[in-house]
PDB file of N, CA, C and O in Angstrom:
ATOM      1  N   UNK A   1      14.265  16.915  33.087  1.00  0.00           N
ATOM      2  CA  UNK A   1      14.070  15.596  33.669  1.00  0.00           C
ATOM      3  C   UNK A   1      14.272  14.537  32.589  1.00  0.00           C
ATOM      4  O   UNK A   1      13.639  14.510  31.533  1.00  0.00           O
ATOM      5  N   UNK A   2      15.173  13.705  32.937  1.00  0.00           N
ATOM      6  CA  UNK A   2      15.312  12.275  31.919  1.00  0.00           C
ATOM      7  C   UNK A   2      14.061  11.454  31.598  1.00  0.00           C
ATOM      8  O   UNK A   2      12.958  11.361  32.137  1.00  0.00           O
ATOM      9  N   UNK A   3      14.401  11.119  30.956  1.00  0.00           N
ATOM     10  CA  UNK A   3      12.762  10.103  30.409  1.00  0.00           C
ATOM     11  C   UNK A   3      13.700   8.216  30.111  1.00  0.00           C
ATOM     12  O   UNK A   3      14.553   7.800  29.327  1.00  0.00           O
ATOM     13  N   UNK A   4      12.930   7.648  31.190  1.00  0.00           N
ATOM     14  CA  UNK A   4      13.363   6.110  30.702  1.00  0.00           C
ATOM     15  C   UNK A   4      14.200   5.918  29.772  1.00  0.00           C
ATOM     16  O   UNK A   4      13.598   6.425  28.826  1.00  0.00           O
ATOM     17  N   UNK A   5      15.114   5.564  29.387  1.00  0.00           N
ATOM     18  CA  UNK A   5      15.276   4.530  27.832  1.00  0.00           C
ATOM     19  C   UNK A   5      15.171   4.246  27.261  1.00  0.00           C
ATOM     20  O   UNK A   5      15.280   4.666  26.110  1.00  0.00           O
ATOM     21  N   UNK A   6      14.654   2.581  27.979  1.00  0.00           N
ATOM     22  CA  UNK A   6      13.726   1.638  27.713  1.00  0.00           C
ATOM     23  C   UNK A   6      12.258   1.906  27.605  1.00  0.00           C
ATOM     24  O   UNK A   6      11.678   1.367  26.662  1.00  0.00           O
ATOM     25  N   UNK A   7      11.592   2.631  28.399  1.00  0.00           N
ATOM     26  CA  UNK A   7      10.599   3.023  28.240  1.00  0.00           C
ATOM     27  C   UNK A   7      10.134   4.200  26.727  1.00  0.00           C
ATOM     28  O   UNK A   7       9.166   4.035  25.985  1.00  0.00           O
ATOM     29  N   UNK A   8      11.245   5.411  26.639  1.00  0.00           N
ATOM     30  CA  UNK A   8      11.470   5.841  25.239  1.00  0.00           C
ATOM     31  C   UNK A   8      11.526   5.073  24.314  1.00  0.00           C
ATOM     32  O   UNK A   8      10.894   5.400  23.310  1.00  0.00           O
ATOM     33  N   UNK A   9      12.302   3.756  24.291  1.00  0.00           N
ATOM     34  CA  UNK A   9      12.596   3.122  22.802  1.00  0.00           C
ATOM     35  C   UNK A   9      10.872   1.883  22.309  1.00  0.00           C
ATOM     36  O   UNK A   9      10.531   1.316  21.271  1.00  0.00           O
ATOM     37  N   UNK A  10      10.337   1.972  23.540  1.00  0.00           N
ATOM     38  CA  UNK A  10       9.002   1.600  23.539  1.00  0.00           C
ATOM     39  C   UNK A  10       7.875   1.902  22.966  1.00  0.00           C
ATOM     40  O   UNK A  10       7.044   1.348  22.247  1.00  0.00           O
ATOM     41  N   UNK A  11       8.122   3.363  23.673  1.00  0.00           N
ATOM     42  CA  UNK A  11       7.064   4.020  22.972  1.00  0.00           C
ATOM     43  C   UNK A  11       7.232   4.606  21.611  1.00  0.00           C
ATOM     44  O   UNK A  11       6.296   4.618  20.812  1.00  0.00           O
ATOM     45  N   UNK A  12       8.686   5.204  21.268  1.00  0.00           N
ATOM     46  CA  UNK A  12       9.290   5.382  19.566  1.00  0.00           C
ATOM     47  C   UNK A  12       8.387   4.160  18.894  1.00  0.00           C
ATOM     48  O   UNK A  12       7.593   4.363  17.976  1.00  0.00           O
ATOM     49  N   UNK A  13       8.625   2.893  19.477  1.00  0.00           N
ATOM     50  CA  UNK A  13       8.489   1.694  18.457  1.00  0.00           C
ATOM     51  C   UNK A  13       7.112   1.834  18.024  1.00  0.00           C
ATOM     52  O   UNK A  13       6.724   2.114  16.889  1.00  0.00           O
ATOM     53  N   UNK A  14       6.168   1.524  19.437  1.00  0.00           N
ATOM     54  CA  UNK A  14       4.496   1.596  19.074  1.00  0.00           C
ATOM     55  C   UNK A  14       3.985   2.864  18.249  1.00  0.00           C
ATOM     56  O   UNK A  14       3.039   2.904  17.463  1.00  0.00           O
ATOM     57  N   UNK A  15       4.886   3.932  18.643  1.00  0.00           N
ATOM     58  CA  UNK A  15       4.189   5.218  18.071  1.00  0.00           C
ATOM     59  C   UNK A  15       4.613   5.226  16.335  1.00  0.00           C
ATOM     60  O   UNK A  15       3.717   5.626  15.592  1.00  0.00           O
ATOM     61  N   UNK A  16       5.536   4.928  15.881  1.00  0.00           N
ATOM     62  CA  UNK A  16       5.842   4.310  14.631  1.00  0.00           C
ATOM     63  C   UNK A  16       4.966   3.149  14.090  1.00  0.00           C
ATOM     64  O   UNK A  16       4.517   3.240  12.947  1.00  0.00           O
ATOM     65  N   UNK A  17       4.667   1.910  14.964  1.00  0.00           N
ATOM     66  CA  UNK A  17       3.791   0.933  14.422  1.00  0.00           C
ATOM     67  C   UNK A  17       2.324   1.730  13.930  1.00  0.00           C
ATOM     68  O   UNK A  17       1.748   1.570  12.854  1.00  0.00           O
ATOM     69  N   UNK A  18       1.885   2.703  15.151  1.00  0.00           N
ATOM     70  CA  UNK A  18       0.674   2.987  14.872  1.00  0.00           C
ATOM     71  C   UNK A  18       0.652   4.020  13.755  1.00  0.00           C
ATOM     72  O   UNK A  18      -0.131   3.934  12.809  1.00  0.00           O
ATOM     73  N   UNK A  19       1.429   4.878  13.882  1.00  0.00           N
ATOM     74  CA  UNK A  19       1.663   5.769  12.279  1.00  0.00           C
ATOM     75  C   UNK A  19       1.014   5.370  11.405  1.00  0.00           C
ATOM     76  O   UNK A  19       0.886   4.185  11.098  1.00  0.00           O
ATOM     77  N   UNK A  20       0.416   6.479  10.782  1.00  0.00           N
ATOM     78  CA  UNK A  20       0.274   6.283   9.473  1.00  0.00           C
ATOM     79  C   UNK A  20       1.241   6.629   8.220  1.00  0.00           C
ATOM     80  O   UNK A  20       1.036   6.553   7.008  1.00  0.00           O
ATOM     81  N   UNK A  21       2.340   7.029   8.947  1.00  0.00           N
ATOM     82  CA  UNK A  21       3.340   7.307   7.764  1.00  0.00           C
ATOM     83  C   UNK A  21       4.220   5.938   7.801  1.00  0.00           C
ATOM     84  O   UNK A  21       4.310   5.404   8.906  1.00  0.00           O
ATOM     85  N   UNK A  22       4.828   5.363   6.790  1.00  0.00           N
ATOM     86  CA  UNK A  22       5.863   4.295   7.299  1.00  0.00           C
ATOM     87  C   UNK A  22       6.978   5.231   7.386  1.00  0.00           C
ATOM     88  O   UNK A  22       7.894   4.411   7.432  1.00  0.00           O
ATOM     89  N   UNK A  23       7.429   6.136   7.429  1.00  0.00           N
ATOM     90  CA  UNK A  23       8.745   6.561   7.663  1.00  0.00           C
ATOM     91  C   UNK A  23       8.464   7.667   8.394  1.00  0.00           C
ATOM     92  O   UNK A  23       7.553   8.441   8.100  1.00  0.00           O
ATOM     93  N   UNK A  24       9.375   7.828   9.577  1.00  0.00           N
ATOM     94  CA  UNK A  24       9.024   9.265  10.495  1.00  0.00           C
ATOM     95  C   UNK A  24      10.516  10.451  10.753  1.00  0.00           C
ATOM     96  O   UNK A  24      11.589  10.069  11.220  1.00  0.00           O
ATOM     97  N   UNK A  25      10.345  11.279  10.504  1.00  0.00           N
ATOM     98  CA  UNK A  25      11.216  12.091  10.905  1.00  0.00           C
ATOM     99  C   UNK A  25      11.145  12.380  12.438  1.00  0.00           C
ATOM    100  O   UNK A  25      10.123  12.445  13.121  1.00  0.00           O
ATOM    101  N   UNK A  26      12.727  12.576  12.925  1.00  0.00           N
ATOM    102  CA  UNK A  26      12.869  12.401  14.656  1.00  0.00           C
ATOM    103  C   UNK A  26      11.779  13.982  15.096  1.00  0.00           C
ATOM    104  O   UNK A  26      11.398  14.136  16.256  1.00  0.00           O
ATOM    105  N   UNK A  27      11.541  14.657  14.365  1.00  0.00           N
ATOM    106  CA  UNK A  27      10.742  15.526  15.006  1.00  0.00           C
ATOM    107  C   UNK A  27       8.732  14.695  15.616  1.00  0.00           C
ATOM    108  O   UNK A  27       8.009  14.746  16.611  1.00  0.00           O
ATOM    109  N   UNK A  28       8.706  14.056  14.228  1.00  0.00           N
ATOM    110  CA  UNK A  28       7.558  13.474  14.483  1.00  0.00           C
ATOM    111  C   UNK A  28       7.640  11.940  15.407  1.00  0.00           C
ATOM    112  O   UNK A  28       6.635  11.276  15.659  1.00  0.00           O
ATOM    113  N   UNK A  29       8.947  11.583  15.804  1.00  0.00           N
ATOM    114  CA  UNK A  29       8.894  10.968  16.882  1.00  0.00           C
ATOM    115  C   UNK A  29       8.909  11.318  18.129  1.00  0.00           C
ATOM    116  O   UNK A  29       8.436  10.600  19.010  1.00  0.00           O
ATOM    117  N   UNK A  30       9.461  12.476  18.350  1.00  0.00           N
ATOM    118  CA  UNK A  30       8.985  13.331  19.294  1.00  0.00           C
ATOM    119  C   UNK A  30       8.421  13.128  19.999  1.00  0.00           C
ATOM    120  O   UNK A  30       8.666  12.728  21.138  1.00  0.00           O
ATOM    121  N   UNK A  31       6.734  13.547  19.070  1.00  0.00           N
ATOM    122  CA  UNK A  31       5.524  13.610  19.817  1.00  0.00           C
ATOM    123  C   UNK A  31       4.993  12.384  20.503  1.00  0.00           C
ATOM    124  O   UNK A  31       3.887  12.217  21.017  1.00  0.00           O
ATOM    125  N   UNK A  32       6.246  11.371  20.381  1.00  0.00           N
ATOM    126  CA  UNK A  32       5.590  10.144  20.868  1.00  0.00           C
ATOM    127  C   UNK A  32       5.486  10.588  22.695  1.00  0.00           C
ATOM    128  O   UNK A  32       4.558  10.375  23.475  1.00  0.00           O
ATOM    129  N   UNK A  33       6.758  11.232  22.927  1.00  0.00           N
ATOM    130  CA  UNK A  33       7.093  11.432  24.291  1.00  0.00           C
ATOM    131  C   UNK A  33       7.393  12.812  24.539  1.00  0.00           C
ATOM    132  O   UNK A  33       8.564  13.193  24.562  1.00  0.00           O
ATOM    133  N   UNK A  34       6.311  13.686  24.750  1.00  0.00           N
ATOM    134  CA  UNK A  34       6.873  14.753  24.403  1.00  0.00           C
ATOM    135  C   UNK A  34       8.050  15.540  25.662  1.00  0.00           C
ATOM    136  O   UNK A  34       8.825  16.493  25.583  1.00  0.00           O
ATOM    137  N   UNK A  35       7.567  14.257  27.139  1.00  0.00           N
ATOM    138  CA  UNK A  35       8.849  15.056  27.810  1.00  0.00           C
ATOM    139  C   UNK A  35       9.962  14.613  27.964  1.00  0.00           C
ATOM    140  O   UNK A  35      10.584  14.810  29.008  1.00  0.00           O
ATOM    141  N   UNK A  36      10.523  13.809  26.790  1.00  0.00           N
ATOM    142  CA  UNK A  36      11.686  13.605  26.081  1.00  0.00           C
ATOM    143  C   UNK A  36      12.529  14.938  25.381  1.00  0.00           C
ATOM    144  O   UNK A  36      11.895  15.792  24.761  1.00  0.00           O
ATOM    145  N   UNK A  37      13.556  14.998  25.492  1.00  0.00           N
ATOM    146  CA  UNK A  37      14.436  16.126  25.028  1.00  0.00           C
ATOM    147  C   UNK A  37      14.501  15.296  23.189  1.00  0.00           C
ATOM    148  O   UNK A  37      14.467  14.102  22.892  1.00  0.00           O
ATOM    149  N   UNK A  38      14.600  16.506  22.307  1.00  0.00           N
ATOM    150  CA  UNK A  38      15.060  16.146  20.814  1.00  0.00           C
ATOM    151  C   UNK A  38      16.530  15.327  21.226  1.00  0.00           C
ATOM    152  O   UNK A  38      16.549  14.448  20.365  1.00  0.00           O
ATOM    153  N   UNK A  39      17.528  15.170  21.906  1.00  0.00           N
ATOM    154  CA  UNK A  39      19.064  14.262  21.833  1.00  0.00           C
ATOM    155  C   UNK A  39      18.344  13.261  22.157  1.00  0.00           C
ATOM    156  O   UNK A  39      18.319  12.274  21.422  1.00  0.00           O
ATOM    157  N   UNK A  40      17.320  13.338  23.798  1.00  0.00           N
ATOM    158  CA  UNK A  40      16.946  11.726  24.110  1.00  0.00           C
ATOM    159  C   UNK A  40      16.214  11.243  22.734  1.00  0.00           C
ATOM    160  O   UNK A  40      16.412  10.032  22.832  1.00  0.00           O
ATOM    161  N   UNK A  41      15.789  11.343  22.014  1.00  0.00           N
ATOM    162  CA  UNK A  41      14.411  10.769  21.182  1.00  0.00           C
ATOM    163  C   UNK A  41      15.255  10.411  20.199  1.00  0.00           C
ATOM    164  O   UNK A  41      14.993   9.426  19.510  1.00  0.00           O
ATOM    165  N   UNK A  42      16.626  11.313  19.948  1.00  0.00           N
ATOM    166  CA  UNK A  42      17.867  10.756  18.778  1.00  0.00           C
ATOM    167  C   UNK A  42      18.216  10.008  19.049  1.00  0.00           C
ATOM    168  O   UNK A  42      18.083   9.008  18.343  1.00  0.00           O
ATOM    169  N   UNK A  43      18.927   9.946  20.283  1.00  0.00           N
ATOM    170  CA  UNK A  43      19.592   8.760  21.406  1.00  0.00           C
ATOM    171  C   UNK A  43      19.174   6.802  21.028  1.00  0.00           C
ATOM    172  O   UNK A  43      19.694   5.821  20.496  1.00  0.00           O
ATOM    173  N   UNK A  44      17.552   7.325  21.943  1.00  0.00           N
ATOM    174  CA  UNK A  44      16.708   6.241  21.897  1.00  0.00           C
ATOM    175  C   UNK A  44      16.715   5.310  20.446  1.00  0.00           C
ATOM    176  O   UNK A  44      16.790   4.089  20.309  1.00  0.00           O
ATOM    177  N   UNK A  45      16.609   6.379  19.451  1.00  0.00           N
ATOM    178  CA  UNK A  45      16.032   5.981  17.849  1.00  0.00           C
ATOM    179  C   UNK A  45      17.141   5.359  17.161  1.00  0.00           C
ATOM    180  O   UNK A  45      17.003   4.445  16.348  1.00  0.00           O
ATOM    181  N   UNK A  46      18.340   5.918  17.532  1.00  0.00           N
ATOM    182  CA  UNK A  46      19.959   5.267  17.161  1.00  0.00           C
ATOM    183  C   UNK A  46      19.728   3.680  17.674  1.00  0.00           C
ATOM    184  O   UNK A  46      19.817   2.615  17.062  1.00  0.00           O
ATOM    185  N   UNK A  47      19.430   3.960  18.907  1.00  0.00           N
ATOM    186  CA  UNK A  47      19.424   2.195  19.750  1.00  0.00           C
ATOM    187  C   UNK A  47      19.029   1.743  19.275  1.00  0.00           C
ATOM    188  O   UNK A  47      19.628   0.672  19.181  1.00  0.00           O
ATOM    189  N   UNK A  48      17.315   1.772  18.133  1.00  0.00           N
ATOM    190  CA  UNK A  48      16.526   0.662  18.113  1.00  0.00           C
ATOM    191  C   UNK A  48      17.166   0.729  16.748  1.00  0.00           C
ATOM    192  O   UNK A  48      16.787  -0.228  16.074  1.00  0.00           O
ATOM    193  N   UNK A  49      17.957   1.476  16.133  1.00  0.00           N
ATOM    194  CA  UNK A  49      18.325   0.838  14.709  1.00  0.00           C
ATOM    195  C   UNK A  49      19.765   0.204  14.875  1.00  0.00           C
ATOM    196  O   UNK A  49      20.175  -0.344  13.852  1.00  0.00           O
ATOM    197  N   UNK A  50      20.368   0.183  15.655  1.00  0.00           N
ATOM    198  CA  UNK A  50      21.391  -1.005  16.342  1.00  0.00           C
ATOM    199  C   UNK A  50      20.793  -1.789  16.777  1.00  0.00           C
ATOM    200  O   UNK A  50      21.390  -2.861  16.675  1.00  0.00           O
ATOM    201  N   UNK A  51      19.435  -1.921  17.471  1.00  0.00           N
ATOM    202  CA  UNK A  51      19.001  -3.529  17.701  1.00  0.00           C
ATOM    203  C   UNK A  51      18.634  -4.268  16.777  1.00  0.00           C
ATOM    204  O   UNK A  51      18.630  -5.490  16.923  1.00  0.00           O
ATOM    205  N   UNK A  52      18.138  -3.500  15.306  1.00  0.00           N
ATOM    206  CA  UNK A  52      17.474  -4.081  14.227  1.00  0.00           C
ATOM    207  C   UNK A  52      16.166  -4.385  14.831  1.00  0.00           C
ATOM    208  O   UNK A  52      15.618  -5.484  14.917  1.00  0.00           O
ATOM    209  N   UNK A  53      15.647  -2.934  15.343  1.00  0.00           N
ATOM    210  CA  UNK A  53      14.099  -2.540  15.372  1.00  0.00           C
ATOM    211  C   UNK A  53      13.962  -1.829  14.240  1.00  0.00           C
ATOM    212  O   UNK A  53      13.266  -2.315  13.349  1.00  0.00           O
ATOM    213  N   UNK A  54      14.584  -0.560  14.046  1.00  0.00           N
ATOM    214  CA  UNK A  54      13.929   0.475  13.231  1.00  0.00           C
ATOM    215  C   UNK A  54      15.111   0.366  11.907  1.00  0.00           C
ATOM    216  O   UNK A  54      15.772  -0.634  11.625  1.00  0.00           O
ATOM    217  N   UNK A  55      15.137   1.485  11.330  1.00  0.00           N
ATOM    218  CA  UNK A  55      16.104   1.014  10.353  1.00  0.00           C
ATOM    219  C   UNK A  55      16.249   2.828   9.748  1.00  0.00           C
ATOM    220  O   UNK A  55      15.255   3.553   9.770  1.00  0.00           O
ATOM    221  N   UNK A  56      17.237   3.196   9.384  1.00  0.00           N
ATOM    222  CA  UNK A  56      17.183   4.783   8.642  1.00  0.00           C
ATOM    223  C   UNK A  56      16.630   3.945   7.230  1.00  0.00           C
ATOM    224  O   UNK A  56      16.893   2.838   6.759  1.00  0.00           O
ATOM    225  N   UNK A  57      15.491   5.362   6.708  1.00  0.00           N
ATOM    226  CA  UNK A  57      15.472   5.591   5.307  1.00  0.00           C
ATOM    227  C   UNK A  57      15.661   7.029   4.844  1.00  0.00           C
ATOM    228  O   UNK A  57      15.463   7.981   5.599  1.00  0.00           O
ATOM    229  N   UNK A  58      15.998   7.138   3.744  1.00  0.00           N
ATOM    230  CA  UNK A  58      16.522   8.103   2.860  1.00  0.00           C
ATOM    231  C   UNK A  58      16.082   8.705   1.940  1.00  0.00           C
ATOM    232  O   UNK A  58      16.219   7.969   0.963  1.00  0.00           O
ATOM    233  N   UNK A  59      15.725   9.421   1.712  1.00  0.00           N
ATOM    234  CA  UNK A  59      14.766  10.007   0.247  1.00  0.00           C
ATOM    235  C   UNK A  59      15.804  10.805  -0.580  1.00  0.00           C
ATOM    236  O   UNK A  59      15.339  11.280  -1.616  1.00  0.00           O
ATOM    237  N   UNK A  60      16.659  10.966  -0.424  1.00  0.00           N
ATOM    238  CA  UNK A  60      18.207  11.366  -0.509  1.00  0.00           C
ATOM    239  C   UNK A  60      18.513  12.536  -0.301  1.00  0.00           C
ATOM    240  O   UNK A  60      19.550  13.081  -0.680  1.00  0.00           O
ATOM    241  N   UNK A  61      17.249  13.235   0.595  1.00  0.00           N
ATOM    242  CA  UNK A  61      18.152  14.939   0.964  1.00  0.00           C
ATOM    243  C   UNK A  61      17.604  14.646   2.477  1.00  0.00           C
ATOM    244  O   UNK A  61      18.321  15.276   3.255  1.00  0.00           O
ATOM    245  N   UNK A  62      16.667  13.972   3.122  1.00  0.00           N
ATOM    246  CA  UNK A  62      16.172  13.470   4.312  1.00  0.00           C
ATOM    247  C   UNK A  62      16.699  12.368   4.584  1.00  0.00           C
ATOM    248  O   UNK A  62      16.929  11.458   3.789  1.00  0.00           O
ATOM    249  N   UNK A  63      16.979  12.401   6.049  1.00  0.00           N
ATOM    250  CA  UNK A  63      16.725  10.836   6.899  1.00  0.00           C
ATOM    251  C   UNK A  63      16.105  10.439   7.422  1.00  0.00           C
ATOM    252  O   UNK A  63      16.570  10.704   8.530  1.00  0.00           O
ATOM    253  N   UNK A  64      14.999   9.745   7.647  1.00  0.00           N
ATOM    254  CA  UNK A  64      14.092   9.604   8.444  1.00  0.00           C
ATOM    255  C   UNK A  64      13.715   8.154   8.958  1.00  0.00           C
ATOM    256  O   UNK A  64      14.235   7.269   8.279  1.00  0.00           O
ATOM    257  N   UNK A  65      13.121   7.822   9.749  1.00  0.00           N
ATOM    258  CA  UNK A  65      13.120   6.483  10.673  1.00  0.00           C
ATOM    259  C   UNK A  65      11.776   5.405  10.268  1.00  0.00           C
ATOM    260  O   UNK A  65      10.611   5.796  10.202  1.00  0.00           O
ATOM    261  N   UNK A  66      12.101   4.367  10.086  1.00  0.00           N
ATOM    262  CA  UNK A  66      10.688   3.333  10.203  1.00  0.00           C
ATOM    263  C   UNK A  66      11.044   1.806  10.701  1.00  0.00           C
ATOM    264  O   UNK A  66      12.084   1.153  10.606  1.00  0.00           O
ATOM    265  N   UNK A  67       9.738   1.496  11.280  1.00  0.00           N
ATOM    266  CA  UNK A  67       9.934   0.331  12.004  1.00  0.00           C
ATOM    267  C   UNK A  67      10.387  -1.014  10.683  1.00  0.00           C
ATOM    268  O   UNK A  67       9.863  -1.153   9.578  1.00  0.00           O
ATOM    269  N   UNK A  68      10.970  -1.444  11.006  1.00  0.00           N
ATOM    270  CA  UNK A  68      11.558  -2.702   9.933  1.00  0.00           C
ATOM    271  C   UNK A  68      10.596  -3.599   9.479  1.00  0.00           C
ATOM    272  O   UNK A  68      10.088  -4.420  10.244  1.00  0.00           O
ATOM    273  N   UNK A  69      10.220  -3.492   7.982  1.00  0.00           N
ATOM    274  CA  UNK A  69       9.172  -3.823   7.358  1.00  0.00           C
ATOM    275  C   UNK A  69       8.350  -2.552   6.990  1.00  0.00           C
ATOM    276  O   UNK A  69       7.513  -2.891   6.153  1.00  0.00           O
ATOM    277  N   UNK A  70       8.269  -1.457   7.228  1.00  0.00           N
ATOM    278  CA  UNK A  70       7.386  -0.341   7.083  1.00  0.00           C
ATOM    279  C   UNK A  70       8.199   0.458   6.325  1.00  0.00           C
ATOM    280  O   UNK A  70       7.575   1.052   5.446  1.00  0.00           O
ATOM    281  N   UNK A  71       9.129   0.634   6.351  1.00  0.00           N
ATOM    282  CA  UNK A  71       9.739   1.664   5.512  1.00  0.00           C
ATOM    283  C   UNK A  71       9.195   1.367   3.417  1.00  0.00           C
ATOM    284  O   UNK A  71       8.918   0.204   3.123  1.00  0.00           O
ATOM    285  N   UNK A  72       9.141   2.136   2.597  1.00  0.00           N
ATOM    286  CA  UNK A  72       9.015   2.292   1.371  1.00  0.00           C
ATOM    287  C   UNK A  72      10.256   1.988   0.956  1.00  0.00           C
ATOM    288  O   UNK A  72      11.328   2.310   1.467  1.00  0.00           O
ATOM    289  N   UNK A  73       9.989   1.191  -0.237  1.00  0.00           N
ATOM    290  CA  UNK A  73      11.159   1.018  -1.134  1.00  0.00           C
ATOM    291  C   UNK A  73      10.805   1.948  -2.309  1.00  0.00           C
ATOM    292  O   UNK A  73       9.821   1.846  -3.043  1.00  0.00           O
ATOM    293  N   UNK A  74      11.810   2.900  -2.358  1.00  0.00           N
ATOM    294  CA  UNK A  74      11.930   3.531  -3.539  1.00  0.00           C
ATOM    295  C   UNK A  74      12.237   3.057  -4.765  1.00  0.00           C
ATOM    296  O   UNK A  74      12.040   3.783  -5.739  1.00  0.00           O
ATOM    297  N   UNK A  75      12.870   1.514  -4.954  1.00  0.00           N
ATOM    298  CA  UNK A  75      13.363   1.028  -6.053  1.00  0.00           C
ATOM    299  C   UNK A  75      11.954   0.604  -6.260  1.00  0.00           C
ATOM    300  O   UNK A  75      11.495   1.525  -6.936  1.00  0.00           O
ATOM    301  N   UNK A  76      11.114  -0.160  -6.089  1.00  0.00           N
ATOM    302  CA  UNK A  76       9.802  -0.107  -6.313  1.00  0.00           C
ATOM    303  C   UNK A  76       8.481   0.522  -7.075  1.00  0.00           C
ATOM    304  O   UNK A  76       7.417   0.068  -7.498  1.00  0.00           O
ATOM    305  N   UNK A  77       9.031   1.625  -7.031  1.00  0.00           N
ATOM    306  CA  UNK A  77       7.912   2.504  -7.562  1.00  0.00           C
ATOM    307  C   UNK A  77       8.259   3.040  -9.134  1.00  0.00           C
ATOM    308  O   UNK A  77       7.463   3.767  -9.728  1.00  0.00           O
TER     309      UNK A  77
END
């Protein structure tokens, strides 16, 4: 069964805001929706980093997702 979209790219967002990680791997976005398929939750997570919601970060062997402003700067540390 399909799961919303819009309603997916919703809940990705809040379930990221509320995180305590700033950066999430698509497995741990997942659990935002869990009767979302792993493509929908890729799908969804692509969109909100074409809207300039979320944004990829990199640790340079991972990719993983955070809401814009939350992600870690590695040049930083």
């Amino acid at each position: 069964m399909a799961v919303d979209r819009e309603q997916l790219k919703a809940a990705l967002i809040e379930y990221a805001s509320k995180s305590t990680k700033p950066q999430l791997y698509l497995k741990d976005l997942g659990k935002a929706v869990p009767d979302a398929s792993p493509r929908e939750v890729k799908n969804a997570a692509n969109d909100l980093v074409k809207d300039g919601k979320m944004v990829y970060w990199s640790s340079g062997s991972s990719t993983m997702y955070a809401v814009v402003g939350r992600q870690q700067d590695e040049e930083k540390k």
